[in-house]
N, C-alpha and C positions, 0 to 999 in steps of 0.2 A: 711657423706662426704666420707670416708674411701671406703662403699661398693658401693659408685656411682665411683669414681676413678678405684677400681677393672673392676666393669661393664664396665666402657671404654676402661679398656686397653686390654682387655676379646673381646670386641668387634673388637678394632683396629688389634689386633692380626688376628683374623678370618679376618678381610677382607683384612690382607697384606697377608695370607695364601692365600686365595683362588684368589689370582690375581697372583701364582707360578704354581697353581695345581687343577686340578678336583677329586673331591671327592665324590663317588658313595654308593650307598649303597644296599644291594642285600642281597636276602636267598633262599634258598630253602627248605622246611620243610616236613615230611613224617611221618605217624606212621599207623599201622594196629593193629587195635581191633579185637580181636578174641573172640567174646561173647560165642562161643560154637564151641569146635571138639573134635572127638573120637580118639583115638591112637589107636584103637582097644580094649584096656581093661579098659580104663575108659574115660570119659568128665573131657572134658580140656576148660580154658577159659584164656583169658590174654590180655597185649597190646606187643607190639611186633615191628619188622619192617621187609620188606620182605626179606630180606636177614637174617635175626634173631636177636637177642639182642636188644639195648633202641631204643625204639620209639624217633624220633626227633621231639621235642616236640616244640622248637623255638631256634632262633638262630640268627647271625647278619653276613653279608662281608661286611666288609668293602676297598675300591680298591681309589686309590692316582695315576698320572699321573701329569708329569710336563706340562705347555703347549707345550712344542717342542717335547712330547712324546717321549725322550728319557732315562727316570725313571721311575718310580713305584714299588708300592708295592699290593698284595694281604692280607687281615689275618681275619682268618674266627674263629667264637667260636659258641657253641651250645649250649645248655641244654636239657638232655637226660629224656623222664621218667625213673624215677627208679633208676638214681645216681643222686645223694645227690653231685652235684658237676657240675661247668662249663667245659667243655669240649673242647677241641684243636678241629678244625673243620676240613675240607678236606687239606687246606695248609695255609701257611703264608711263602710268597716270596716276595723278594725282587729282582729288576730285572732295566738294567741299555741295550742303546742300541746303542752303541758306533759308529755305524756307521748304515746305515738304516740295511743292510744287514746280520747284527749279535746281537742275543739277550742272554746277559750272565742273569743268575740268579742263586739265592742262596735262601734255605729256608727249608720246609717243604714242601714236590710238595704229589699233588691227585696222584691215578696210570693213568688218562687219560690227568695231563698234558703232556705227552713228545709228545702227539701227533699222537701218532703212536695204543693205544690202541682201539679196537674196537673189540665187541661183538655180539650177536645173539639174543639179549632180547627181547621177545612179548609178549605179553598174562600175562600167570601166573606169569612173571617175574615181574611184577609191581604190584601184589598181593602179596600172601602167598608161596615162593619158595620150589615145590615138590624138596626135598633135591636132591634124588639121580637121577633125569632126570633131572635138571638143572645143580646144580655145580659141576656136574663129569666132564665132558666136555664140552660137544656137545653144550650148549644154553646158554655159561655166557657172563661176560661182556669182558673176556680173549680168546671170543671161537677162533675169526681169527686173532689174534696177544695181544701181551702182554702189560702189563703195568706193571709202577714200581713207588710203594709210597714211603715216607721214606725222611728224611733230603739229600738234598745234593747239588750241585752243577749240572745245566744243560745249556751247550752252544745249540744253536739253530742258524742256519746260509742257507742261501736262497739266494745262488751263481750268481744263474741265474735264470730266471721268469720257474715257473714249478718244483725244483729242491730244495729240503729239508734234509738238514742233521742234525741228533741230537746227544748228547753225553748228559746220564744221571748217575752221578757220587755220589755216596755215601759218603761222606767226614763227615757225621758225623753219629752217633747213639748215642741214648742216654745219655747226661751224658759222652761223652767221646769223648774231642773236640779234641785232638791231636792219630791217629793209627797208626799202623804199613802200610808203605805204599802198602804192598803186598794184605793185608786186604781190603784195602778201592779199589784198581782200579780193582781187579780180580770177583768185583761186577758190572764192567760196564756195561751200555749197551748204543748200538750206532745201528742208522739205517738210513737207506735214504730212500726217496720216491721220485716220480716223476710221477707228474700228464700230461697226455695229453687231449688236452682239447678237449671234446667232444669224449673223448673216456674212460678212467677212468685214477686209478691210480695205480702203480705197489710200494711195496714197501717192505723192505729186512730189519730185525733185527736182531741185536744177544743181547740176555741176558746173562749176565753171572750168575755163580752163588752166592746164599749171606752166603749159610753154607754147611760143607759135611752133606750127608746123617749117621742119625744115627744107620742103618744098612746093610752101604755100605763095602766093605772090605777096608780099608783105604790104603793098597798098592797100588790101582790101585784109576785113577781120573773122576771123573765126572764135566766136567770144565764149564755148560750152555748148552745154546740151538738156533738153528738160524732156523727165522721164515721168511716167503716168501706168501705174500699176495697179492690180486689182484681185486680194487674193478672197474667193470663193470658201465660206467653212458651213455654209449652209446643209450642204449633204454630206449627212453620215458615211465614213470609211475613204471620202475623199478629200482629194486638199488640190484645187485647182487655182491655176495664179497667169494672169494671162500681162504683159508688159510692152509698152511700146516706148522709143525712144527717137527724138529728134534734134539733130543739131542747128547750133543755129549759125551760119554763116552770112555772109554779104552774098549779092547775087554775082558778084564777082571776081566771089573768090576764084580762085585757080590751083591746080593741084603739080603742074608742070607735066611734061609733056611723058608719055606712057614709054617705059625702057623693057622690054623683056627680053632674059638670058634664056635663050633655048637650055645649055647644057647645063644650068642652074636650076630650069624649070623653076623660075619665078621671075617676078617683076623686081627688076632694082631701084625704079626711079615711078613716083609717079602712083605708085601702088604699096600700102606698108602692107606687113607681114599679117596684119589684125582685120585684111579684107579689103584693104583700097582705100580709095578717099572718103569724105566726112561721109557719113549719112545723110542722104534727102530725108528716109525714115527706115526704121526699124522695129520690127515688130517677133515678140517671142510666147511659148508658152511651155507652161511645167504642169504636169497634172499627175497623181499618184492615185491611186485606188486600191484599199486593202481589200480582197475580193475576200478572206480568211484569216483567221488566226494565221493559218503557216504560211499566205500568198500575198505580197504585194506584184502589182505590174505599175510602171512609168511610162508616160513619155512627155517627150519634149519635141518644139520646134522652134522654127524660125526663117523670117525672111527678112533679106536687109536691100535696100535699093540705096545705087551711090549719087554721090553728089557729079562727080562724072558722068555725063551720059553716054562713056565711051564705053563702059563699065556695064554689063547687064546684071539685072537682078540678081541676087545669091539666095538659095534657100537650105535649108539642112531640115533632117527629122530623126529621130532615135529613140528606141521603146525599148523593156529591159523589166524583166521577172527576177525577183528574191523570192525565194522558197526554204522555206525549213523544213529541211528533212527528219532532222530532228533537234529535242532539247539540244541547245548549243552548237549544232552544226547547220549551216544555210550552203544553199547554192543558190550562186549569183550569174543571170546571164543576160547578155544584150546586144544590139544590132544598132548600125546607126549608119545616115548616108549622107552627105554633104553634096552638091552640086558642082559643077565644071566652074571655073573662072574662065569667062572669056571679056575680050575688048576689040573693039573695031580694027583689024589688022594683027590681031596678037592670038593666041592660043590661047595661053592661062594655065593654069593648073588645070590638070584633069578630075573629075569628081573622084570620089574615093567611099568603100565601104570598109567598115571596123566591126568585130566582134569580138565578144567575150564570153567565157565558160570559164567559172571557178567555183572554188568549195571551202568555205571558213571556219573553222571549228573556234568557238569563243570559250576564253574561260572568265573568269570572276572580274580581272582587270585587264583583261587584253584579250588579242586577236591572232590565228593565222590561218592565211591563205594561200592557196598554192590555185593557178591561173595558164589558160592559154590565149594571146590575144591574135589577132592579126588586123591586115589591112592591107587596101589594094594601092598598086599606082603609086608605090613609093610616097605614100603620104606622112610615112612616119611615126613616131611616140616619141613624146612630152623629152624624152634624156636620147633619143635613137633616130639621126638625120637616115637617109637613107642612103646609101655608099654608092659609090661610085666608083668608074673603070680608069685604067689607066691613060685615057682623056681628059680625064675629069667630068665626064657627062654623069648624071643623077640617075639613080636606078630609076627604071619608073614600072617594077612589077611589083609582085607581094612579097610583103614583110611581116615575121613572126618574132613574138616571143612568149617566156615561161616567168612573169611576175609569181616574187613567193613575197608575198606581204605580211610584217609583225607591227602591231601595236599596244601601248599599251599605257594606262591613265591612270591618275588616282587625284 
C-alpha cells in the first residue's frame, strides 16, 4: 500500500510539473577512433575526439521552459571515455525573461552561447584536427570572432527588430563565489550586431582580458582585444564572413626576450603556442558556396601580424569540397597550408601542409566516417605530437593517420 501511495504521489507531481513547464531532452555525442597513425617515428593507435582529449562517449541536456516562456533552464552532463568519472557538460543555465525584449541569465555558459562566436570549420575539422593549420588561427571555431566559456552572468537585450546587444560577465570561477570586483568586470565582454535583412550582418566585440600575460613586463598593460565582423547573406547558395581583430596593448608592452628549442622545434619563452605575442592585427575569412544540391566547396584564411617585430607576419589558407555521392553517404575532402614561423635570429617552426580524404555514411541520428589524414614537417594532430628519437629531437617529416569518426544526437 505504502509503495502504490509513493507511485501516485510520484505521478501526481509529474503531471502538476508538466502542466507549468516543457521538458526536453537532447545530446550530442562525438568520439574518433584512431586504429592506426604514424608521428613519424612510431605507430600510434587510440580513441580520441577531434579537437583532442576523451571521446564523448554519451551524455544527457536536459532543458525546462515555463509556458509563458519567461523561465528556464539548460544543464548538460557527459561521460567521457577514459575518465573514470561523470562530467559537467557544455553549460548549466538558468535564465529568466523579464520582459519580451531582455533575456538575463546565470550559470555555466558554452563559448558560443553569447551569440557572437563563429568559426571557419570544414573538412578536417570534424575529423582528426592537423594541430598547427587549424588551431593557430586561420580555421577554428574563434577564426571571425570570439567566444567565452566559464561561469557567469550574461544580459541579452534586442531594442529594436534587427539590433543585438550582449554583456557576458564572469562573476564566478571556481570555488570562489564572492571576488574582488576589479577581477571579475575587467573580464567583460560586450558586443552588438545588427542584422540587415537580405543583406547580412555587421557585428562589433570587445573582450576583455581574464589574466596577465606570464611574460608580459608587468609595468605596462595588455587590457583585451575588439573584434569587427561581417557576415555577407546577400548572394544566393553563399555565406561569406570576413573578421578582423585587434588587441589592445600599451606601446610598451613587452613580450620578454625570444627562446627557441631547436630539438623541441618551438619557441619556450617569448612565443605561446597560439602564434606568439599579442596581435598588432588580425584579419580572417570563411566563405562557403553551395555550387549543388550534392556540392558545397569552403575556404578560409588568414593573416595575423605580431605585436613583436621580431616576429614576421603569419598567414594560413585552406579550401575543402563536401560531395554527396549519394542519399546519406558524403565525401569529404580538403587541403590547407599554414606559413613558416620565423624571428630575427631564430628559425621557427617550419610551414606545414594537411589533407584530408574521407567518406560518411549518415543514418537517421548519427554518423560514420572512415578518413585518411596527413601532414608535413611533423606538424602534428589535435591528440598526436609528433615523436621523436632517441635524443629527444622532434620528427620534423610527414605524419599520417586513419580517423574512424561516430556521432550521434537526438
Amino acid at each position: 500500500m505504502k509503495k502504490t501511495l509513493i507511485a501516485v504521489a510520484a505521478a501526481a507531481a509529474l503531471t502538476a510539473t508538466s502542466a507549468f513547464a516543457e521538458i526536453t531532452f537532447g545530446m550530442w555525442t562525438k568520439a574518433v577512433l584512431v586504429p592506426v597513425a604514424n608521428d613519424g617515428e612510431d605507430y600510434k593507435a587510440g580513441l580520441t575526439q577531434a579537437w583532442g582529449g576523451a571521446a564523448r562517449t554519451a551524455g544527457l541536456s536536459v532543458a525546462g521552459v515555463n509556458e509563458e516562456g519567461t523561465a528556464g533552464y539548460t544543464f548538460e552532463i557527459r561521460d567521457q571515455a577514459g575518465e573514470d568519472k561523470i562530467n559537467h557538460g557544455d553549460r548549466s543555465v538558468l535564465w529568466v525573461k523579464p520582459i519580451d525584449m531582455v533575456k538575463l541569465s546565470v550559470g555555466y555558459f558554452d563559448d558560443g552561447d553569447n551569440g557572437f562566436r563563429q568559426g571557419s570549420g570544414f573538412g578536417a575539422w570534424d575529423w582528426l584536427r592537423p594541430s598547427r593549420t587549424t588551431d593557430l588561427f586561420f580555421n577554428g571555431d574563434n577564426a571571425i570572432m570570439d567566444g567565452k566559456s566559464g561561469d557567469g552572468f550574461m544580459a541579452e537585450v534586442t531594442p529594436i527588430e534587427g539590433l543585438k546587444v550582449m554583456a557576458n560577465i564572469p562573476f564566478l570561477k571556481t570555488e570562489t563565489y564572492i571576488q574582488d570586483a576589479y577581477d571579475i568586470y575587467k573580464k567583460t565582454q560586450i558586443g552588438a550586431a545588427y542584422t540587415i535583412d537580405g543583406t547580412g550582418t555587421l557585428k562589433v566585440l570587445w573582450t576583455g582580458v581574464s589574466e596577465e600575460s606570464k611574460i608580459a613586463d608587468k609595468k605596462s598593460d595588455y587590457t583585451g582585444k575588439i573584434g569587427v565582423a561581417f557576415n555577407l547573406t546577400a548572394v544566393e547558395n553563399l555565406n561569406l564572413a570576413i573578421g578582423a581583430k585587434f588587441d589592445i596593448v600599451d606601446e610598451d608592452y613587452k613580450v620578454g626576450e625570444l627562446e627557441y628549442d631547436a630539438a623541441k622545434k618551438k619557441f619556450t619563452k617569448g612565443f605561446d603556442a597560439w602564434g606568439g605575442s599579442k596581435n598588432k592585427a588580425y584579419f580572417a575569412l570563411n566563405a562557403s558556396y553551395q555550387v549543388s544540391d550534392a556540392m558545397k566547396v569552403s575556404l578560409a584564411g588568414g593573416v595575423k601580424l605580431f605585436k613583436n617585430s621580431d616576429i614576421d607576419p603569419r598567414f594560413g589558407i585552406g579550401g575543402g569540397v563536401d560531395y554527396t555521392i549519394m542519399d546519406g553517404l558524403t565525401m569529404n575532402a580538403d587541403v590547407r597550408y599554414i606559413s613558416e614561423t620565423k624571428a630575427d635570429g631564430y628559425d621557427g617552426e617550419d610551414d606545414a601542409v594537411s589533407f584530408l580524404l574521407g567518406v560518411s555514411k549518415g543514418f537517421s541520428n548519427g554518423s560514420l566516417g572512415v578518413g585518411f589524414e596527413g601532414i608535413t614537417n611533423g606538424a602534428g594532430f589535435s591528440s598526436i605530437a609528433a615523436g621523436t628519437d632517441d635524443k629527444g629531437k622532434a620528427h620534423d617529416g610527414f605524419m599520417w593517420c586513419v580517423p574512424v569518426v561516430l556521432t550521434f544526437s537526438f
